[in-house]
C-alpha positions as CSV (number, residue, x, y, z in Angstrom):
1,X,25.8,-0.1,-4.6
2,X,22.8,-1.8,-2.9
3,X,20.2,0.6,-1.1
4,X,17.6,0.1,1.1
5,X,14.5,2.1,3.0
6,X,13.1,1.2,6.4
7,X,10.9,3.3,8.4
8,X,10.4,3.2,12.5
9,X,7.2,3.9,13.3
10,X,6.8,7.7,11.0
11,X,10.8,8.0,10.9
12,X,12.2,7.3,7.6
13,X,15.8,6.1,6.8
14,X,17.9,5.1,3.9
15,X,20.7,2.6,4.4
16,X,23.4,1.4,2.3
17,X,24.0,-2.0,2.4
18,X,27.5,-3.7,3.3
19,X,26.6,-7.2,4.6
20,X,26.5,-8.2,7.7
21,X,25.3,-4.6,8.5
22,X,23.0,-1.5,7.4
23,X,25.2,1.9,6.7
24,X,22.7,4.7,7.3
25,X,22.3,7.8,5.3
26,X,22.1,11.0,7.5
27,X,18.6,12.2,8.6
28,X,18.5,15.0,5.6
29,X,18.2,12.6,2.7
30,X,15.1,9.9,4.0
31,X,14.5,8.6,0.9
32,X,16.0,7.6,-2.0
33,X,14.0,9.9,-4.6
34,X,15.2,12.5,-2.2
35,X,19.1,11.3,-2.9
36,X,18.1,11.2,-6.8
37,X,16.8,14.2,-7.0
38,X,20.1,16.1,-5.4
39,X,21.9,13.9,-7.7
40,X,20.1,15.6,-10.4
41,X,20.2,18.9,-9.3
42,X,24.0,18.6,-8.2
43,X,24.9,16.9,-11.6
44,X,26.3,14.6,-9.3
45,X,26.1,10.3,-9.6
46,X,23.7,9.1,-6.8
47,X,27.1,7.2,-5.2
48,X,28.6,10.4,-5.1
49,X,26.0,11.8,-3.4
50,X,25.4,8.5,-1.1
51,X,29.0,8.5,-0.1
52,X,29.0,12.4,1.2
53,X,25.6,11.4,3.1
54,X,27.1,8.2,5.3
55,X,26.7,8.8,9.3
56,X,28.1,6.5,12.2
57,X,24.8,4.7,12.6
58,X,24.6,1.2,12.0
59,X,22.2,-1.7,12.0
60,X,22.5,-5.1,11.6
61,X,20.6,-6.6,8.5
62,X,19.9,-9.8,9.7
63,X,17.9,-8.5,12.3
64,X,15.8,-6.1,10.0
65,X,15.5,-8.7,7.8
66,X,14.4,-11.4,9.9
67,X,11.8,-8.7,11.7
68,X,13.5,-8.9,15.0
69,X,14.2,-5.4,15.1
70,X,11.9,-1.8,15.4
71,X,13.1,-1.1,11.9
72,X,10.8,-2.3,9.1
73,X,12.0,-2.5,5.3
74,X,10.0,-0.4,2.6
75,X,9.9,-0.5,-1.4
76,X,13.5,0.9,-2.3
77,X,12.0,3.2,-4.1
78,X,8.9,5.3,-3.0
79,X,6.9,8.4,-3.0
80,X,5.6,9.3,0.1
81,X,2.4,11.2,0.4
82,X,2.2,11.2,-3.6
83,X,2.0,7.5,-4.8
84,X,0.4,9.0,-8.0
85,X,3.4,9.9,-9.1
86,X,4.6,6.8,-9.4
87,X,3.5,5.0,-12.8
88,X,3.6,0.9,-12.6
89,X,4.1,-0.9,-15.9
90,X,5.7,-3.8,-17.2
91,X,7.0,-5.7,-20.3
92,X,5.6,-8.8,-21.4
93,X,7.0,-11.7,-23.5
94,X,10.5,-10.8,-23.4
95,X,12.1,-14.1,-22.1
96,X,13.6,-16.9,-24.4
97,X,12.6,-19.3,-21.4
98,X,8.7,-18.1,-21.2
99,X,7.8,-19.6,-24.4
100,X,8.2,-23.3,-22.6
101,X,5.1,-21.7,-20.9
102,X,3.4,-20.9,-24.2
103,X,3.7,-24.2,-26.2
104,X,-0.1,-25.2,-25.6
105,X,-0.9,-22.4,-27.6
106,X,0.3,-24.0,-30.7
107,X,-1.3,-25.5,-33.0
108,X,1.2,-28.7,-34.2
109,X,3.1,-28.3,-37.4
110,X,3.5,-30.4,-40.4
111,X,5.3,-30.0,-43.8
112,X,1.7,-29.2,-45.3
113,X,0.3,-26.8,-42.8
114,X,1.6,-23.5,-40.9
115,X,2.3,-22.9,-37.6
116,X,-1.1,-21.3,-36.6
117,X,0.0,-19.1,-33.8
118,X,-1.9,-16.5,-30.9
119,X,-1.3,-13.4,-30.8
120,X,0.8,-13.6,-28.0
121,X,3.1,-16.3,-29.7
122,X,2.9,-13.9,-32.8
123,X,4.1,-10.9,-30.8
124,X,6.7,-13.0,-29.1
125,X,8.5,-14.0,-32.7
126,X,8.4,-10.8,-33.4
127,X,10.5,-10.2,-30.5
128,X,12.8,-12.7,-31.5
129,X,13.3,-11.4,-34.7
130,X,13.3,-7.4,-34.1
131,X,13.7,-6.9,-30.2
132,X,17.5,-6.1,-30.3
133,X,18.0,-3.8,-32.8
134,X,21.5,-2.3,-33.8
135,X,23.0,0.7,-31.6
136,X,20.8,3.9,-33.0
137,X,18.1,2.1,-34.7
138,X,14.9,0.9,-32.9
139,X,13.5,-2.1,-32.4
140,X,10.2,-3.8,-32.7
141,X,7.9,-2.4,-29.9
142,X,6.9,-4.9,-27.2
143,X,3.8,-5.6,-25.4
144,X,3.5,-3.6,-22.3
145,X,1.0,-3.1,-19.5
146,X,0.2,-0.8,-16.9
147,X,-0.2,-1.9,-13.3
148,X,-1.4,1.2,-11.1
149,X,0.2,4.1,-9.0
150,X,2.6,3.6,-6.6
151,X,-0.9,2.7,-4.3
152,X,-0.2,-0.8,-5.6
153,X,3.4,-1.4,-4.5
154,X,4.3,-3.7,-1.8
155,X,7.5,-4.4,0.2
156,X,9.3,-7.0,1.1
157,X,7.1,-9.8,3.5
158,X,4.0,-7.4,3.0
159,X,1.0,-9.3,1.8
160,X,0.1,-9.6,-2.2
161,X,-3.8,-9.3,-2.7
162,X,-6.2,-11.7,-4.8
163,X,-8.7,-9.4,-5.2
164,X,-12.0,-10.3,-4.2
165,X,-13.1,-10.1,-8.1
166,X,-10.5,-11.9,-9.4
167,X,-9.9,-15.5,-10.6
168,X,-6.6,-16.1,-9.3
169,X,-3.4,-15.1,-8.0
170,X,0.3,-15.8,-9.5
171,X,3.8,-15.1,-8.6
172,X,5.8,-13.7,-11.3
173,X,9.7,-13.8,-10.4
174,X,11.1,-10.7,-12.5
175,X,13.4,-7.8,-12.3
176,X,12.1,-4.5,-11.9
177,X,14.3,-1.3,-13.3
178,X,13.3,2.1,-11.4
179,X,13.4,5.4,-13.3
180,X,12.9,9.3,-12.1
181,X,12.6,11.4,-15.0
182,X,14.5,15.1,-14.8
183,X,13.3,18.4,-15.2
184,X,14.5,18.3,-18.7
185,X,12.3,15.6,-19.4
186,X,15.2,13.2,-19.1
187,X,14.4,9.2,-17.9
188,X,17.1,8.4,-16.1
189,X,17.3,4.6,-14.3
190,X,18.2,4.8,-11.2
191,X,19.1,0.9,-10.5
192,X,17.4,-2.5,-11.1
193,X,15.7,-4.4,-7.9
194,X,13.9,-8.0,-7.3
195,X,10.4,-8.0,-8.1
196,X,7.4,-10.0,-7.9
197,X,4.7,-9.2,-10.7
198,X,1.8,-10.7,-9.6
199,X,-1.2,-11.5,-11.8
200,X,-4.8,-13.4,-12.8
201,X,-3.2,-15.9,-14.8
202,X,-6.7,-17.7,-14.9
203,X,-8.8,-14.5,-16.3
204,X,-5.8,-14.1,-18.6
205,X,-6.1,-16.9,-20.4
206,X,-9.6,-16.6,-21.0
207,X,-9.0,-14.4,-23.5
208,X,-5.7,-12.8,-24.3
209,X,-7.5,-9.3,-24.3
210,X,-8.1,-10.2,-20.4
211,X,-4.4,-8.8,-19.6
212,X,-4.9,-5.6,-19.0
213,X,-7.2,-6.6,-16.4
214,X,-5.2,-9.3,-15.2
215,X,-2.7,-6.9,-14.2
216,X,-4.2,-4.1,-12.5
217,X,-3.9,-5.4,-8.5
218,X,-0.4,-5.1,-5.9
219,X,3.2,-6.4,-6.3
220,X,6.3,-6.3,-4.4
221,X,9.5,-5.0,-5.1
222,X,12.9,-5.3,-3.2
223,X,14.4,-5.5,-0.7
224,X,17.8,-3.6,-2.2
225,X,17.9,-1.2,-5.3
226,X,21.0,-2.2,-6.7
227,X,22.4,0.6,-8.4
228,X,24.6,0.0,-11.5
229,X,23.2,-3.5,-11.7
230,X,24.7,-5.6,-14.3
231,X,21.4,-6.3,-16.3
232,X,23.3,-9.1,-18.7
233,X,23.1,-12.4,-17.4
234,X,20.9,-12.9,-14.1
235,X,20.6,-16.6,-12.3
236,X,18.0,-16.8,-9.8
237,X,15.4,-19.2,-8.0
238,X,11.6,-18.6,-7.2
239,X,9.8,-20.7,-4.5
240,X,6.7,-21.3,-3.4
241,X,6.2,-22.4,0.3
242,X,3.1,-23.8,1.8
243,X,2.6,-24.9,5.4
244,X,6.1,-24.3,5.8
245,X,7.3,-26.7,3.3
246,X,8.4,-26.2,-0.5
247,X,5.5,-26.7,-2.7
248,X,7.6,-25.5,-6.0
249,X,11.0,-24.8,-6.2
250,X,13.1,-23.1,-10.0
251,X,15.9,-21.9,-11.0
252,X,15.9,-18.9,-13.5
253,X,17.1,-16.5,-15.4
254,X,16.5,-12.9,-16.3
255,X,19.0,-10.6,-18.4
256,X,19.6,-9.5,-21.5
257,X,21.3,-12.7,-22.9
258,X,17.9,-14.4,-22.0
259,X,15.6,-11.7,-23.3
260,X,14.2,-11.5,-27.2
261,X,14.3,-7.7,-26.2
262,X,17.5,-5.4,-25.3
263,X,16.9,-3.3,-22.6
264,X,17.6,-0.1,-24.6
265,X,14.3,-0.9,-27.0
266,X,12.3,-1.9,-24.0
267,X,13.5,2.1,-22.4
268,X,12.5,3.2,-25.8
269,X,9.1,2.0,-26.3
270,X,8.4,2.7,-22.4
271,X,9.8,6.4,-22.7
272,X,8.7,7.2,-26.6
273,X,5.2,8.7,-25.3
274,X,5.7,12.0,-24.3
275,X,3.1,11.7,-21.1
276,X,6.2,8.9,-19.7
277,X,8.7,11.8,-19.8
278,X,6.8,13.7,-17.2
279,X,9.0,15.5,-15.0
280,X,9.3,14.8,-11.5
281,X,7.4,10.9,-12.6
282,X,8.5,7.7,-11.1
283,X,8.4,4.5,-13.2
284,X,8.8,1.1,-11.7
285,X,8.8,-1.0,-14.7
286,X,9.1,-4.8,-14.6
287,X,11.3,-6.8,-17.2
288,X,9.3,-10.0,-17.7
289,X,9.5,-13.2,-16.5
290,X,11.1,-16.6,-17.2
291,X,8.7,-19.0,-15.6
292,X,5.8,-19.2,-13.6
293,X,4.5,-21.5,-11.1
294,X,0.9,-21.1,-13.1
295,X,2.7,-22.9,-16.5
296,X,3.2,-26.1,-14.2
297,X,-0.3,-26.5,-12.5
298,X,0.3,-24.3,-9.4
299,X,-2.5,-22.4,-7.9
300,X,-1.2,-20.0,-5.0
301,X,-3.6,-20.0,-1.9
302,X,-4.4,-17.4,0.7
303,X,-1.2,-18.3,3.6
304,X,0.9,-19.2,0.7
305,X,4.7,-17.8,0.8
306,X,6.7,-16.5,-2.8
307,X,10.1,-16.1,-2.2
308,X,12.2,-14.5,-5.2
309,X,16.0,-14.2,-5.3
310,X,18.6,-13.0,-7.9
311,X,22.2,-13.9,-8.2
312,X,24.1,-10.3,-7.2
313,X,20.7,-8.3,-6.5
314,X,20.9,-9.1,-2.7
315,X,18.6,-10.9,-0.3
316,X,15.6,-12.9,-1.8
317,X,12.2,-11.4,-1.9
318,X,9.2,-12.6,0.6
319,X,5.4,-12.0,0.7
320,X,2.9,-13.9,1.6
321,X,-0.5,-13.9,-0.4
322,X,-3.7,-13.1,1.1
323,X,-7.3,-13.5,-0.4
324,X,-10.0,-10.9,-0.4
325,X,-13.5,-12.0,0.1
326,X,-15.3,-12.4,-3.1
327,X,-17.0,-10.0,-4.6
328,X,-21.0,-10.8,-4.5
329,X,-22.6,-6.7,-5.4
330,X,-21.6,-4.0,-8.2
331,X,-19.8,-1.4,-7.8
332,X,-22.3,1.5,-8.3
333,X,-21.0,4.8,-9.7
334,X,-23.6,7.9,-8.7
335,X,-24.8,10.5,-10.7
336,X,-24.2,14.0,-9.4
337,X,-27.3,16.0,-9.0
């Protein structure tokens, strides 16, 4: 089941998502946390609860897509008027592939001498060797980081930000899992959707200890929330367009048959800390990426277009990236009196 929000001027709908058209949700149920939450409450499933919800309204998708219509497409998953709920993190180092992107951190090897490895190559063998633990036990933990509050999340062909202090700005193609956690204290994932990371690739690899700065500006998520996505094998393509043309064009792949990590110790290590099981939180927590446009000399520039698609997670991803003026004065905190 593939959902989607759009929004007309302050109206909000949901829609469900049977090509060429948009199915809308009745009026009641605007947006998806809204259709979680019943589900919750109801101890319904959300398709359940989606199917009792459908009205006669329809829209066509290519023209919502394509912009061509009043209707505007949202995140699929929101929280309006309380993005602080909303807690932005994401898992690093958890694709086979990304270590192509890594190899100029190694220091050759010989029969005499050891691999002499970063600490991010170190934590990604660890991966490898303890990320998929057996059913009941738990795994190595991964690296993670935190992004921001739902304040940070863009939609689809909304603008990505390099901040004015940053040093750059980089796509990263990923998929993003969405979570709502229960009254009980419960996580429970309410579908997967196409995301686009976005990071300082430049200030990152300064210094390895630069990433939890690197991290902390927008990204973009959607346009679908694909619930009960099949999470094992994932092909897809990222693209970067400039001046209308293709300036870098790659197939990849996301999944846990591509991953060092199972998705069930990545949950854990995410949802272990008790202030994650907050109920009534929303996570949006991104998977990782398989390669990046930064690894092969790409610097993104303000006009630039990312375009992110995934085999079975519906239409591709757009934004284009915008550049802040630099930053030239300190921020001055004041001292109350």
């Amino acid at each position: 089941m593939h959902l989607v929000q759009i929004a007309k001027d302050a109206e909000r709908r949901v829609a469900l998502v049977r090509e060429p058209d948009l199915m809308l949700l009745r009026e009641e149920a605007n947006t998806v946390l809204a259709l979680a939450r019943r589900a919750l409450a109801e101890g319904r499933s959300l398709t359940t609860v989606v199917d009792g919800l459908m009205s006669e309204e329809t829209l066509t998708y290519d023209d919502v897509y394509e912009g061509h219509s009043v209707w505007k497409l949202l995140p699929p998953v929101d929280c309006p008027g309380d993005p602080q709920r909303v807690s932005v993190s994401g898992t690093g180092l958890t694709h086979l592939g990304s270590a192509r992107d890594r190899q100029a951190m190694h220091v050759a090897k010989t029969e005499q001498q050891e691999v002499q490895m970063t600490d991010s190559m170190r934590m990604f063998e660890w991966g490898r060797q303890g990320g998929r633990p057996a059913e009941g036990a738990v795994g190595i933990a991964p690296e993670w980081f935190y992004k921001g509050d739902g304040s940070a999340v863009r939609g689809p062909f909304a603008a990505l930000e390099i901040p004015g202090h940053a040093e750059d700005g980089g796509e990263e193609a990923e998929v993003a899992a969405i979570y709502i956690v229960a009254d009980d204290g419960t996580p429970w994932r309410l579908g997967m959707t196409t995301g686009n990371e976005f990071s300082d690739h430049v200030f990152e690899r300064r210094n390895y200890l630069n990433l939890a700065g690197s991290k902390l500006r927008t990204c973009s998520i959607g346009p679908e929330l694909i619930v009960g996505a099949d999470f094992s094998d994932v092909s897809g393509r990222v693209r970067v367009i400039r001046d209308g043309e293709v300036l870098w064009d790659k197939q990849i792949r996301t999944g846990e048959e591509n991953m060092c990590h199972s998705l069930a110790n990545l949950e854990h290590h995410h949802f272990k800390f008790a202030g994650h099981r907050q109920p009534g939180s929303v996570h949006i927590h991104f998977m990782g990426a398989d390669s990046l446009s930064y690894g092969e000399g790409i610097r993104l520039e303000a006009g630039d277009v990312t375009e992110v698609w995934f085999e079975k997670f519906g239409r591709a991803l757009r934004n284009v990236i915008t550049k802040d003026e630099p930053v030239t004065t300190p921020v001055r905190a004041r001292a109350m009196q």
